[in-house]
PQR file with spaces between the fields and no chain letter, atoms N, CA, C, O and H, PARSE charges and radii, in Angstrom:
ATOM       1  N    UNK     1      29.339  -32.911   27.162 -0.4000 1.5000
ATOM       2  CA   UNK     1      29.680  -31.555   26.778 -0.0000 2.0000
ATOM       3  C    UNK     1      29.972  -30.769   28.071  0.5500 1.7000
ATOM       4  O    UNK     1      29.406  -30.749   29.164 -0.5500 1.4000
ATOM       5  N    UNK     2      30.992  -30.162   27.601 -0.4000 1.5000
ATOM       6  CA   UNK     2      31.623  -29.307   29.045 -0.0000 2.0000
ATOM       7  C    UNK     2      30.688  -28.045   29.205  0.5500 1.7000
ATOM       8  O    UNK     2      29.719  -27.800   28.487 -0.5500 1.4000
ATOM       9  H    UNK     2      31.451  -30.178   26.714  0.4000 1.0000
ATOM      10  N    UNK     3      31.033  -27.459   30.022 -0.4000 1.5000
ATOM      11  CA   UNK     3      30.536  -25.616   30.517 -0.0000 2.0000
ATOM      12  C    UNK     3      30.924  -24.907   29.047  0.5500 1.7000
ATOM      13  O    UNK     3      30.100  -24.163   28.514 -0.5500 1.4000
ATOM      14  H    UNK     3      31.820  -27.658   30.606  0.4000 1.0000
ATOM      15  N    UNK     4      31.977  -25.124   28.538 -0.4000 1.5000
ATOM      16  CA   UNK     4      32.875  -23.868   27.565 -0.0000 2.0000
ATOM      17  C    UNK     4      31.772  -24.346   26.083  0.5500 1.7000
ATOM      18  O    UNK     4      31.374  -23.520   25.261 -0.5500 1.4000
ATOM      19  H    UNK     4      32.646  -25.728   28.971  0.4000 1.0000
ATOM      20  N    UNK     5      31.363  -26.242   26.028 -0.4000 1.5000
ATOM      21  CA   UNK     5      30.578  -26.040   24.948 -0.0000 2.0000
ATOM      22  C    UNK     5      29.612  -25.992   25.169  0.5500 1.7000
ATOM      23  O    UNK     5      29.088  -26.224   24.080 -0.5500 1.4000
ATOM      24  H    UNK     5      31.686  -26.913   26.695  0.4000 1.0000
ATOM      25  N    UNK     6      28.551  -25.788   26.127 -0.4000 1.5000
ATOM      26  CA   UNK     6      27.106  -25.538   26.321 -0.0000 2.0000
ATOM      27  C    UNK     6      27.447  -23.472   26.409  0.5500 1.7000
ATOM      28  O    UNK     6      26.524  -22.749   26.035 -0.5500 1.4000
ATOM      29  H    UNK     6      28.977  -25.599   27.012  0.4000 1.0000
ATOM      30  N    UNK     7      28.301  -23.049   26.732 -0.4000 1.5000
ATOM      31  CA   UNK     7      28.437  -21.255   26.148 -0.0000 2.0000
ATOM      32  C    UNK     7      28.400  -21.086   24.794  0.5500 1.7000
ATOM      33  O    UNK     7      27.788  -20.225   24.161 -0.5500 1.4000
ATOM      34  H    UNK     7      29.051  -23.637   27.036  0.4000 1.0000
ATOM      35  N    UNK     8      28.960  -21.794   24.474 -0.4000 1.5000
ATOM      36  CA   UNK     8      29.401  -21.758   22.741 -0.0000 2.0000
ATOM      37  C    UNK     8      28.234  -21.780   22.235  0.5500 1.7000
ATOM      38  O    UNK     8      27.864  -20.719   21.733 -0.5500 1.4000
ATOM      39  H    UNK     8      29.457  -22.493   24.989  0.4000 1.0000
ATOM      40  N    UNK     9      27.466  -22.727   22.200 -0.4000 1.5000
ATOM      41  CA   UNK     9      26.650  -23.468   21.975 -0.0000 2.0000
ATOM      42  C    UNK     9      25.210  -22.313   22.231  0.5500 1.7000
ATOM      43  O    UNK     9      24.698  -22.172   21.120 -0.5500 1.4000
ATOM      44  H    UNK     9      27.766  -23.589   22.608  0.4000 1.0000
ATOM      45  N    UNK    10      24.632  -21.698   23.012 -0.4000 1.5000
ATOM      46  CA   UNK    10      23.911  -20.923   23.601 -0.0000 2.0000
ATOM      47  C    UNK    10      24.265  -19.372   22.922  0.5500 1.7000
ATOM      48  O    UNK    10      23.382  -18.631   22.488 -0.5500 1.4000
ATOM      49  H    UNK    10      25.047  -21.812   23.915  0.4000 1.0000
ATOM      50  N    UNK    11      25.587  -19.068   22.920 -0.4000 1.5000
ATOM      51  CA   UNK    11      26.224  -17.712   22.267 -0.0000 2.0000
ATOM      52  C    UNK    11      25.751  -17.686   21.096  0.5500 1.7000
ATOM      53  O    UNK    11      25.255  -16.678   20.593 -0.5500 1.4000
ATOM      54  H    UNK    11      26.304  -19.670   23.273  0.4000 1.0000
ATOM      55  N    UNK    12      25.892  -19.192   20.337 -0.4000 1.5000
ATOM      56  CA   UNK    12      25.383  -19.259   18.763 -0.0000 2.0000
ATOM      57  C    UNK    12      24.182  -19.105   18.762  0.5500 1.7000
ATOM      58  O    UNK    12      23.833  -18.163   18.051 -0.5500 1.4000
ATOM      59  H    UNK    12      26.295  -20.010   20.746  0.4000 1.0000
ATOM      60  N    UNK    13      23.059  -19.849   19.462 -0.4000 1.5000
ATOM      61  CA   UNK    13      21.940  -19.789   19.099 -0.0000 2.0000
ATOM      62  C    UNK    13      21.510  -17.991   19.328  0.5500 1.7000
ATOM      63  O    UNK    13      20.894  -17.367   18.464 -0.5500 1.4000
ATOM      64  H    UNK    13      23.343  -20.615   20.038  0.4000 1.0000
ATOM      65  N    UNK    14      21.762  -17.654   20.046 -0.4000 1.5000
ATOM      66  CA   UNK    14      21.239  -16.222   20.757 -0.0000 2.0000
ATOM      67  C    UNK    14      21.693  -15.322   19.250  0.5500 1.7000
ATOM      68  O    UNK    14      20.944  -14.636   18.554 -0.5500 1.4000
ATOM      69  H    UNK    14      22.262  -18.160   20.749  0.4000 1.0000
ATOM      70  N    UNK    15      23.188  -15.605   19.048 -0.4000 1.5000
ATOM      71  CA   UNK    15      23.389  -14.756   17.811 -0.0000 2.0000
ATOM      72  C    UNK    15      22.434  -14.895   16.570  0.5500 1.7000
ATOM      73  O    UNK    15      22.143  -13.981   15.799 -0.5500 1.4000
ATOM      74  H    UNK    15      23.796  -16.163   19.613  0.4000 1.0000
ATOM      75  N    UNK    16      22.070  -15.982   16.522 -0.4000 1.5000
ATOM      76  CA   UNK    16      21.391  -16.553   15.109 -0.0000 2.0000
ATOM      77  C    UNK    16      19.861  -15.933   15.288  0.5500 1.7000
ATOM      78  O    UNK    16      19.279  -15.665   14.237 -0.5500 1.4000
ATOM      79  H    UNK    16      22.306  -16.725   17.149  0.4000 1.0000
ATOM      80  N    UNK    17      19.193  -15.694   16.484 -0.4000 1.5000
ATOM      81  CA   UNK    17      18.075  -15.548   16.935 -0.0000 2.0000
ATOM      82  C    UNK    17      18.034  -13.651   16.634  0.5500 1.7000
ATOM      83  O    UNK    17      17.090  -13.008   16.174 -0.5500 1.4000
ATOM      84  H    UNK    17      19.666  -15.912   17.338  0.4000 1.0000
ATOM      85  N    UNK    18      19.294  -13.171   17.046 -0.4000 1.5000
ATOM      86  CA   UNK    18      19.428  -11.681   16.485 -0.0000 2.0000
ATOM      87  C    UNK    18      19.625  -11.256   14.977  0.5500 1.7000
ATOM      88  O    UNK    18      19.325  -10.192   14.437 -0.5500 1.4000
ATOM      89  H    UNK    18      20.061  -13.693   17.419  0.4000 1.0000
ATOM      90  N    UNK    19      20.066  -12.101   14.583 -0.4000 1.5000
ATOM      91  CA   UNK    19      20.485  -12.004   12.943 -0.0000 2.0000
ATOM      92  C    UNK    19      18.962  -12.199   12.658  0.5500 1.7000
ATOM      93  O    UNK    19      18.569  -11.248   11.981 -0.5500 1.4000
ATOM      94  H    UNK    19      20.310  -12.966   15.022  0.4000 1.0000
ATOM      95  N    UNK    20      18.120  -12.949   12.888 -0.4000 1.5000
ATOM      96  CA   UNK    20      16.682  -13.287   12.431 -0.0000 2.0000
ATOM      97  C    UNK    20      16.133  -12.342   12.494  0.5500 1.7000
ATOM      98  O    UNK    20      15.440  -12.079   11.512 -0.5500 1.4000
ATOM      99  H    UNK    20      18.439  -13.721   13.437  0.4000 1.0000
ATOM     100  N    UNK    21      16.140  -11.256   13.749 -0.4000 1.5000
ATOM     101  CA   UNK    21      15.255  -10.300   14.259 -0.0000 2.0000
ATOM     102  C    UNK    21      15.633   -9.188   13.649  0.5500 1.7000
ATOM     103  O    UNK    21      14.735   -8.395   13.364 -0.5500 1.4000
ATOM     104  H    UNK    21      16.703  -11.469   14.547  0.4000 1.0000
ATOM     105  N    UNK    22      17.372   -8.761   13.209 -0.4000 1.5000
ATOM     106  CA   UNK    22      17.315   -8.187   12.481 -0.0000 2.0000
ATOM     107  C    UNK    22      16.855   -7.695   11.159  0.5500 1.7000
ATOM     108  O    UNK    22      16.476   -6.600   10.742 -0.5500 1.4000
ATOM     109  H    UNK    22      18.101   -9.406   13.440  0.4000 1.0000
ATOM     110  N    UNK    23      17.026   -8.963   10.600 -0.4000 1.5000
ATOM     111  CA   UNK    23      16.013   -9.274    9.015 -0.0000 2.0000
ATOM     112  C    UNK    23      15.335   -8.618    8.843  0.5500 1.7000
ATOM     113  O    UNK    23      15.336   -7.807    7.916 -0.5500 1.4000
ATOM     114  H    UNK    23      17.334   -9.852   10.938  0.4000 1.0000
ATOM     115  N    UNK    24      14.196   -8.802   10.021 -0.4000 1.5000
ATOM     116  CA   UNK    24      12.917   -9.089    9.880 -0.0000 2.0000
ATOM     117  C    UNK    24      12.388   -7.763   10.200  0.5500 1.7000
ATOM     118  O    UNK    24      11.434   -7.187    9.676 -0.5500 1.4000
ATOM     119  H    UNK    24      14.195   -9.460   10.774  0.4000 1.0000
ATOM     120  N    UNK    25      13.212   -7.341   11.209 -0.4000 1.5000
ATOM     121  CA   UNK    25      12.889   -5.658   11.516 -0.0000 2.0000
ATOM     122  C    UNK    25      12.815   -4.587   10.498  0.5500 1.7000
ATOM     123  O    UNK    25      13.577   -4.690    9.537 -0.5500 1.4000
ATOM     124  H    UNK    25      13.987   -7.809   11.634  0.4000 1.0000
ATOM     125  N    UNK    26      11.921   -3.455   10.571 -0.4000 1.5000
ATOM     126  CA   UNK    26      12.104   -2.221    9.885 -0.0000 2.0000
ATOM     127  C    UNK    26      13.913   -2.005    8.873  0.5500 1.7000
ATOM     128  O    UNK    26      14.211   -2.025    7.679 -0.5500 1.4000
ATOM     129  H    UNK    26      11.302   -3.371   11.353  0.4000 1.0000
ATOM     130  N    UNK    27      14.642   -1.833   10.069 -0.4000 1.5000
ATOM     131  CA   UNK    27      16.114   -1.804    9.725 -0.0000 2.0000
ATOM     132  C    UNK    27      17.175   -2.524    8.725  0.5500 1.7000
ATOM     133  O    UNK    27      18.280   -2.230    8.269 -0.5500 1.4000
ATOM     134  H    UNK    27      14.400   -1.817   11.039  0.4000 1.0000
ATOM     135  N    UNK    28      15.810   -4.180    8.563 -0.4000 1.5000
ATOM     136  CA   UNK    28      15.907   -4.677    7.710 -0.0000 2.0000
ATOM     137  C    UNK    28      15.728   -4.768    6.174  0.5500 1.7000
ATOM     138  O    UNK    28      16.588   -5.114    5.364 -0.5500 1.4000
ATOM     139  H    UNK    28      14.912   -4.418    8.934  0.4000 1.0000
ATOM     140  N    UNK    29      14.318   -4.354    5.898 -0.4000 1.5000
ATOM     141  CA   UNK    29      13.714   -4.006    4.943 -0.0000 2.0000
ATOM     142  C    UNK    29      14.086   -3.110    4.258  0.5500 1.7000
ATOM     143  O    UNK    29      14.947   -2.337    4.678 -0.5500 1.4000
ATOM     144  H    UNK    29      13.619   -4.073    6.556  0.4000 1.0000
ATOM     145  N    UNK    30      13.549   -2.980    3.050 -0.4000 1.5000
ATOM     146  CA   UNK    30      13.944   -1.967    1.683 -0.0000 2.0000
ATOM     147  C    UNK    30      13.088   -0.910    1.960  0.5500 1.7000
ATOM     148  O    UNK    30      12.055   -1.287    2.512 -0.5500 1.4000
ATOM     149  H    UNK    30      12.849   -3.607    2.708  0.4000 1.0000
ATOM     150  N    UNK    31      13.150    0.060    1.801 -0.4000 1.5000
ATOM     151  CA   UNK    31      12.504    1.304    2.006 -0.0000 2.0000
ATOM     152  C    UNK    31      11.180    0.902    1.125  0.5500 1.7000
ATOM     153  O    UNK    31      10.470    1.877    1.370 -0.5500 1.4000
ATOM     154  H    UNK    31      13.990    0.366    1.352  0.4000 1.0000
ATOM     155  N    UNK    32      10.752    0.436    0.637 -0.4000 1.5000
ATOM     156  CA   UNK    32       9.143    0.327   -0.342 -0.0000 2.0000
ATOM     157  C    UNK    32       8.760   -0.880    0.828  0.5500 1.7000
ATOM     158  O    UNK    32       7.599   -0.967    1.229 -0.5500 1.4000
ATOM     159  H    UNK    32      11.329   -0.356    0.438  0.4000 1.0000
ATOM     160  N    UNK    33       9.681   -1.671    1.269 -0.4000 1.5000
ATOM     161  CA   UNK    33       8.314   -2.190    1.876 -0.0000 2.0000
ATOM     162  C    UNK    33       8.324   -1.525    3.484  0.5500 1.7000
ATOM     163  O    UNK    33       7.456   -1.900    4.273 -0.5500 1.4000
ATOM     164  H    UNK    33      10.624   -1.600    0.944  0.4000 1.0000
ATOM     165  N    UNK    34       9.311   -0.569    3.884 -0.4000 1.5000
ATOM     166  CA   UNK    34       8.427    0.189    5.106 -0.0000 2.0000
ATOM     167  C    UNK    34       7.613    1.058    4.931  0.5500 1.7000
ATOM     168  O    UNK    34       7.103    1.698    5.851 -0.5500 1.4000
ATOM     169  H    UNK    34      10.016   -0.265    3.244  0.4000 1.0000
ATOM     170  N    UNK    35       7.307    1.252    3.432 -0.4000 1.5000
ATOM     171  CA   UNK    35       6.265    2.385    3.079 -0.0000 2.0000
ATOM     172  C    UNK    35       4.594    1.994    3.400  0.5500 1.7000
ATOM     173  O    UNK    35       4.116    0.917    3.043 -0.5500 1.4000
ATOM     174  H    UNK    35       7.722    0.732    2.685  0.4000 1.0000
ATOM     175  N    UNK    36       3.996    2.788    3.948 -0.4000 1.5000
ATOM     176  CA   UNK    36       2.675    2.471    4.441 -0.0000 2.0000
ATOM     177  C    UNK    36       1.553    3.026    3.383  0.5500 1.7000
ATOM     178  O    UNK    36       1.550    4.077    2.742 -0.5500 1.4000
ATOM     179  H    UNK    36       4.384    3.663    4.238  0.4000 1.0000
ATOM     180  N    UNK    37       0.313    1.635    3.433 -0.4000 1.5000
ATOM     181  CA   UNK    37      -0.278    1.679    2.227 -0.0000 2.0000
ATOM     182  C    UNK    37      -1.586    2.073    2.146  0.5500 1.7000
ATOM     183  O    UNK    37      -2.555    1.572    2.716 -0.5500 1.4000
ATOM     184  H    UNK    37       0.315    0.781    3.953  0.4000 1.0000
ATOM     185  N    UNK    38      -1.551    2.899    1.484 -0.4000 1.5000
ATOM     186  CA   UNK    38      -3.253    3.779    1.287 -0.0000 2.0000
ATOM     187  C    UNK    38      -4.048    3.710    0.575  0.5500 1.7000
ATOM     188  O    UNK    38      -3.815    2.523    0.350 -0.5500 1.4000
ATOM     189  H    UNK    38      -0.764    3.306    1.020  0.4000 1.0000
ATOM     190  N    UNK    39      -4.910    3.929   -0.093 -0.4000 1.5000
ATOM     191  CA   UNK    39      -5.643    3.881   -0.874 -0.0000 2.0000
ATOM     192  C    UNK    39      -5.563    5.176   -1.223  0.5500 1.7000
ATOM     193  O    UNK    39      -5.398    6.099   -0.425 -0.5500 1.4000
ATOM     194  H    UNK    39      -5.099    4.894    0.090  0.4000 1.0000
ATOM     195  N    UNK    40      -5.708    5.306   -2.740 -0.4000 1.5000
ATOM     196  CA   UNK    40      -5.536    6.130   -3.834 -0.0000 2.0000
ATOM     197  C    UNK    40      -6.659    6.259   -4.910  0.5500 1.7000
ATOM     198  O    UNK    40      -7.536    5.428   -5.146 -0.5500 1.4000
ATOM     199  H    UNK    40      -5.842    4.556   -3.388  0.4000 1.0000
ATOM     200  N    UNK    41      -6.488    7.285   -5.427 -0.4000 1.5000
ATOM     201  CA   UNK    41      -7.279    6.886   -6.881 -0.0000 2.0000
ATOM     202  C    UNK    41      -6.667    7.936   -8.029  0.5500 1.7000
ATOM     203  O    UNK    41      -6.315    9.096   -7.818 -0.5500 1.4000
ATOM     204  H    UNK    41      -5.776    7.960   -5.236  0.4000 1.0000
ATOM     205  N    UNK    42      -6.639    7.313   -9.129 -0.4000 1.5000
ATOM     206  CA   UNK    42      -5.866    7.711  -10.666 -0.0000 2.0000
ATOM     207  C    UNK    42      -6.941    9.157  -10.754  0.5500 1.7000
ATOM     208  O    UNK    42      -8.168    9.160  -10.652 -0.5500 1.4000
ATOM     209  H    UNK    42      -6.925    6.371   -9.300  0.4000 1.0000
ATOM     210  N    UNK    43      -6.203   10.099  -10.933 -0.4000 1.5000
ATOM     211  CA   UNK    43      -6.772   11.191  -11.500 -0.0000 2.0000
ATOM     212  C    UNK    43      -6.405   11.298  -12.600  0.5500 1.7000
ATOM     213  O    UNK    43      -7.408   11.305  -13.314 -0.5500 1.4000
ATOM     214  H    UNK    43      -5.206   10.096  -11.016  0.4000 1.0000
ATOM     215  N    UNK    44      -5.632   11.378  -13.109 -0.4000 1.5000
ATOM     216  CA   UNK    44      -4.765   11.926  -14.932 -0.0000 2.0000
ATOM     217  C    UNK    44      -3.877   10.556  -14.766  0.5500 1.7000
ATOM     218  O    UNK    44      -3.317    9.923  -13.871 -0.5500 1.4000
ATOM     219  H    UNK    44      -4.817   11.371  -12.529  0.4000 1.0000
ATOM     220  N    UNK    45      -4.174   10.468  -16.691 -0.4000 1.5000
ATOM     221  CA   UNK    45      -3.596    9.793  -17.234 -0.0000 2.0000
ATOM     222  C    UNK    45      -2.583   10.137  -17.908  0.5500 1.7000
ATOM     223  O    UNK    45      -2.798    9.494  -18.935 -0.5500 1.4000
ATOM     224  H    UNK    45      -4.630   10.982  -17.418  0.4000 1.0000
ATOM     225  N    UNK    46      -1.509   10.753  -18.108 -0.4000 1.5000
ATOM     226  CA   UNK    46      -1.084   11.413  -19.213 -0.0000 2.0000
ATOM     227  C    UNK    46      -0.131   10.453  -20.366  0.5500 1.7000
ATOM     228  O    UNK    46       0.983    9.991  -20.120 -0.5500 1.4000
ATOM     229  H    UNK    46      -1.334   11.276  -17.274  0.4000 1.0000
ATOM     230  N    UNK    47      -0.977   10.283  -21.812 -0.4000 1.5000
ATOM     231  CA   UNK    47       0.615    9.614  -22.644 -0.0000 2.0000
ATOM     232  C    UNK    47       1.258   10.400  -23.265  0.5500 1.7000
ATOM     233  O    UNK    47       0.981   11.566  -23.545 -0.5500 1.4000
ATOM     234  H    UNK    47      -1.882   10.659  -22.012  0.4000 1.0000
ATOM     235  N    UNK    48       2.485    9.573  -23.606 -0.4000 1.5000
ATOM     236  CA   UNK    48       3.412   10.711  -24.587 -0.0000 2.0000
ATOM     237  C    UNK    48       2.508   10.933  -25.992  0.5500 1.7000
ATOM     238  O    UNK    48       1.544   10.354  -26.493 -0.5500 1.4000
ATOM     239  H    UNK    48       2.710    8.626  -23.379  0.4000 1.0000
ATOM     240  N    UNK    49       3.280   11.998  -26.324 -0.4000 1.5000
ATOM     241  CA   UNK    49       2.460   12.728  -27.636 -0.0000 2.0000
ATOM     242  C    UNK    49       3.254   11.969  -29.234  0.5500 1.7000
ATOM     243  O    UNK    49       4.426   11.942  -29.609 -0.5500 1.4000
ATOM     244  H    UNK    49       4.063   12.468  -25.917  0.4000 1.0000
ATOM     245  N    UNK    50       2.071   11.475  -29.802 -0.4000 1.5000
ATOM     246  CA   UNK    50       2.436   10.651  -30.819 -0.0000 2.0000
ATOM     247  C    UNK    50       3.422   10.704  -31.534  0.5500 1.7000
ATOM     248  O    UNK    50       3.201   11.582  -32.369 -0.5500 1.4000
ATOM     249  H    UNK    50       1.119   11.497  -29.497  0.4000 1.0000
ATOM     250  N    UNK    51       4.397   10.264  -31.691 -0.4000 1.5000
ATOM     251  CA   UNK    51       5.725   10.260  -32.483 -0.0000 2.0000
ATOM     252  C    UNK    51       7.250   11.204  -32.005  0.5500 1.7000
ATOM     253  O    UNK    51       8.162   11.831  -32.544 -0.5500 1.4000
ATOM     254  H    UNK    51       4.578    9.551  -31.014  0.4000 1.0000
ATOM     255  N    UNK    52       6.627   10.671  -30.208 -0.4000 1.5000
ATOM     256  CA   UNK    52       8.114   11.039  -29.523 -0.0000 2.0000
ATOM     257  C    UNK    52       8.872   10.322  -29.177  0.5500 1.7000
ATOM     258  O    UNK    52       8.582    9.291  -29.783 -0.5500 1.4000
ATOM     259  H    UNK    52       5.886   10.162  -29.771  0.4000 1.0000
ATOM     260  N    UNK    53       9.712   10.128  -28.575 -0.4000 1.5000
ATOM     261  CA   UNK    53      10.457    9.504  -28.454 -0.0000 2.0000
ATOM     262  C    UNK    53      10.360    8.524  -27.689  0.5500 1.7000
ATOM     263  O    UNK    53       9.614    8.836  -26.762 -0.5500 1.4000
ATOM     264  H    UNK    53       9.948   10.966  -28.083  0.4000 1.0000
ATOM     265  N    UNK    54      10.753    7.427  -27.587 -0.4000 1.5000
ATOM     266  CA   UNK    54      10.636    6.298  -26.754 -0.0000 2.0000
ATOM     267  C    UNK    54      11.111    6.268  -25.655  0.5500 1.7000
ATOM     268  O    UNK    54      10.866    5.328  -24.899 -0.5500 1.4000
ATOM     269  H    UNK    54      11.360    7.174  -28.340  0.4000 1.0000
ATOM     270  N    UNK    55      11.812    7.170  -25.345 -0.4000 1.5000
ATOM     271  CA   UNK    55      12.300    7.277  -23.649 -0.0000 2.0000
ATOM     272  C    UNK    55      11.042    8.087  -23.181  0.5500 1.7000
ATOM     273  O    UNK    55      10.962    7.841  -21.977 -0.5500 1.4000
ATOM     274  H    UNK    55      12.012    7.934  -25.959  0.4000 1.0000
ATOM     275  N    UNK    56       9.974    8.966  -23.547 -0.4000 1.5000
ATOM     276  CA   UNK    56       9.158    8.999  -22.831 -0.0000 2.0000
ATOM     277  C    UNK    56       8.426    8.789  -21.838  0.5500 1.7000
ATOM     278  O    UNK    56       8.137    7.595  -21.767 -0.5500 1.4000
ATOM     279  H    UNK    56      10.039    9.165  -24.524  0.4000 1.0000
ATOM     280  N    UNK    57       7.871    9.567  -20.816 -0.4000 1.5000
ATOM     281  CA   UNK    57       7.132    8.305  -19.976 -0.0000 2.0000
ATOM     282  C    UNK    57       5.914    8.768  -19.915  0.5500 1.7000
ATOM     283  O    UNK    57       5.627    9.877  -20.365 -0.5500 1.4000
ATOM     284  H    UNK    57       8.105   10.537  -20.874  0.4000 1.0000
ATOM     285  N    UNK    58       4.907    7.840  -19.253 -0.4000 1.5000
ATOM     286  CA   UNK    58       3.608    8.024  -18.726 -0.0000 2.0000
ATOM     287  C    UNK    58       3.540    8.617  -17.749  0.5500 1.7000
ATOM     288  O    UNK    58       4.068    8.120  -16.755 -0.5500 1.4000
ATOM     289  H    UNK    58       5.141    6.939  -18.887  0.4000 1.0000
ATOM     290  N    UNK    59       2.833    9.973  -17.636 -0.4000 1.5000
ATOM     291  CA   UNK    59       2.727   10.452  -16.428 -0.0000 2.0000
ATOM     292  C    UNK    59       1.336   10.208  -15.795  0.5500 1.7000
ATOM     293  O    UNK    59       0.377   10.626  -16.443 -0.5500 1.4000
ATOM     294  H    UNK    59       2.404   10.377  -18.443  0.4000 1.0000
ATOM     295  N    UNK    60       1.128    9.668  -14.769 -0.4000 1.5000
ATOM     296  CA   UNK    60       0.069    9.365  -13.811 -0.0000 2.0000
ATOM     297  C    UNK    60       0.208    9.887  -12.806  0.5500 1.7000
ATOM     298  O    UNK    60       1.227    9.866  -12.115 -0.5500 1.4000
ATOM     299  H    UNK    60       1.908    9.329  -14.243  0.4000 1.0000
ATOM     300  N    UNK    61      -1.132   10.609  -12.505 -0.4000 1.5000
ATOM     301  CA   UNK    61      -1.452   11.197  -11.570 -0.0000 2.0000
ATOM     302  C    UNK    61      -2.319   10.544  -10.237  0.5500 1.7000
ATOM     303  O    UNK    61      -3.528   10.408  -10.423 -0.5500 1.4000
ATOM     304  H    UNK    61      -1.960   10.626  -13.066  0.4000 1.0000
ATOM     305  N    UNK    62      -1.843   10.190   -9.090 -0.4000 1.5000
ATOM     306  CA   UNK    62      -2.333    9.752   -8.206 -0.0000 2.0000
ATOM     307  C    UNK    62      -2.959   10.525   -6.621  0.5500 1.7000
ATOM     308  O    UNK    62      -2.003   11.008   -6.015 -0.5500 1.4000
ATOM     309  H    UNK    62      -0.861   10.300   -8.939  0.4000 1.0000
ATOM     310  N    UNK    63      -4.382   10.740   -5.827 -0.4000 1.5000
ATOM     311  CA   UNK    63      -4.190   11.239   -5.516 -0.0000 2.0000
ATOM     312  C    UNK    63      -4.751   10.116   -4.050  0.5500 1.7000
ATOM     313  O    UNK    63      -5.576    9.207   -3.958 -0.5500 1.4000
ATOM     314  H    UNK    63      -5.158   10.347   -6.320  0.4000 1.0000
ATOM     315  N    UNK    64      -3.739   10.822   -3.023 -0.4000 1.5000
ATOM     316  CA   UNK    64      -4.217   10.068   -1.881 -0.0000 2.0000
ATOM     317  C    UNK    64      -4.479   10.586   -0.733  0.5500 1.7000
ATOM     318  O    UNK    64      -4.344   11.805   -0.835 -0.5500 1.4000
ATOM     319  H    UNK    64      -3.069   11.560   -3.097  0.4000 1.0000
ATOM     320  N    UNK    65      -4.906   10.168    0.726 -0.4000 1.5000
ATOM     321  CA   UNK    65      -5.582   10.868    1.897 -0.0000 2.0000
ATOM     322  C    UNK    65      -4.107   10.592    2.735  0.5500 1.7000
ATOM     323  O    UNK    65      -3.656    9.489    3.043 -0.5500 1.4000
ATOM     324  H    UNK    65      -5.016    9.177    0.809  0.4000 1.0000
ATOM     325  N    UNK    66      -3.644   11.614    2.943 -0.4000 1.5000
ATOM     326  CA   UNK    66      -2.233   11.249    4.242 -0.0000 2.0000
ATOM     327  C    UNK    66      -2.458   10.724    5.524  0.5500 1.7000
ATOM     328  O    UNK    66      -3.367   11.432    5.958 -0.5500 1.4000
ATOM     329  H    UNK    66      -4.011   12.510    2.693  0.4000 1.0000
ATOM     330  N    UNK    67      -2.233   10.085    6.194 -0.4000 1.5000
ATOM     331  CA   UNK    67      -2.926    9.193    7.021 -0.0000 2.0000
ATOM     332  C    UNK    67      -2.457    9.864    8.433  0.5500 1.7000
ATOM     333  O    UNK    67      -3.100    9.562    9.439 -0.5500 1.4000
ATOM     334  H    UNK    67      -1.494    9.510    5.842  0.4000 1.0000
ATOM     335  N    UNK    68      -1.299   10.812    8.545 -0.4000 1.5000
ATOM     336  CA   UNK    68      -0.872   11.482    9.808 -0.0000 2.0000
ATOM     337  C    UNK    68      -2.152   12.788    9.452  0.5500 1.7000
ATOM     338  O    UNK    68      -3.131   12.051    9.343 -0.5500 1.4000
ATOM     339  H    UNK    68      -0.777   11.057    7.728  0.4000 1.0000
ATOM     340  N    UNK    69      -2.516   13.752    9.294 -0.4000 1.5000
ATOM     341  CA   UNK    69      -2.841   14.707    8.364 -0.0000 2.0000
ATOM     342  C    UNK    69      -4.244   14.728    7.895  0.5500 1.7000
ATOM     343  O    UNK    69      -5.028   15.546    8.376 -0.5500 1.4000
ATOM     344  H    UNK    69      -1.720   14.351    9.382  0.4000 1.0000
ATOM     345  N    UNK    70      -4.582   13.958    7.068 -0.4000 1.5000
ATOM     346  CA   UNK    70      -6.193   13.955    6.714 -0.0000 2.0000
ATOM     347  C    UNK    70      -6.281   14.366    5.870  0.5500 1.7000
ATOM     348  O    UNK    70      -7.409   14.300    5.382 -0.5500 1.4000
ATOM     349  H    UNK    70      -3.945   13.293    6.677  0.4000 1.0000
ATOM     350  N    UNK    71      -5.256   15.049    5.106 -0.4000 1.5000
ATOM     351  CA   UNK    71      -5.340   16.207    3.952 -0.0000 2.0000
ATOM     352  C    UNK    71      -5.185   14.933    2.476  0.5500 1.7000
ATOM     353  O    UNK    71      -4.314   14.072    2.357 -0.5500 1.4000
ATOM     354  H    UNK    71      -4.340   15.102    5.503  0.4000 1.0000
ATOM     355  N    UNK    72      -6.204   15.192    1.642 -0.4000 1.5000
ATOM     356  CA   UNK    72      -5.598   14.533    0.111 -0.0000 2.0000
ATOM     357  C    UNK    72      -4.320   15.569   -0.663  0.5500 1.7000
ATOM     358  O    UNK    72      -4.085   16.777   -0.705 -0.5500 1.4000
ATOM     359  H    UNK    72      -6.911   15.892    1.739  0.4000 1.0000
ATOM     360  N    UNK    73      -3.886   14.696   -1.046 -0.4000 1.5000
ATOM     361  CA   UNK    73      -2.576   15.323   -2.198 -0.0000 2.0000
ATOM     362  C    UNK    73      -2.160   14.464   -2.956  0.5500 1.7000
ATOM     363  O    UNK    73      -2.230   13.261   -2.705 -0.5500 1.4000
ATOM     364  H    UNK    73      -4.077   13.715   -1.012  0.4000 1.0000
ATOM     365  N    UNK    74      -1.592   15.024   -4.152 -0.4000 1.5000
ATOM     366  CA   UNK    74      -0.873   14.463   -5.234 -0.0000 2.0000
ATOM     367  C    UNK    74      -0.377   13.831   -4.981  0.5500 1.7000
ATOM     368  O    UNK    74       0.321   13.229   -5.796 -0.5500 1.4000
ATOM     369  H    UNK    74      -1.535   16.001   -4.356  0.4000 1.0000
């Protein structure tokens, strides 16, 4: 193998090694999994009211400690 295919050869791996790191990085990921995870607890339960409609939803109330902050909130 000449000089031109040990570049080639080295160019690829280096690229493939960035494509990986990209992945794998923040920049990569879906916004839920760069979301950072706390502990919570269910305050309200709320269901829909008997004989509404089925697009309804469940409203749940969650409340948690902000982790920059210290403060609990909804």
């Amino acid at each position: 193998m000449d000089l031109h295919g040990y570049l080639v050869l080295w160019c690829g791996v280096f690229g493939i090694v960035a494509l990986v790191g990209y992945a794998r990085s923040p920049a990569g990921m879906p916004r839920a999994q760069r979301a950072v995870r706390v502990m919570g607890r269910i305050e309200e339960v709320r269901e829909p009211r008997h004989g509404s409609s089925q697009k309804d939803w469940i409203l749940v109330v969650v409340f948690f400690r902000d982790v920059s902050t210290g403060r609990s909130s909804p």
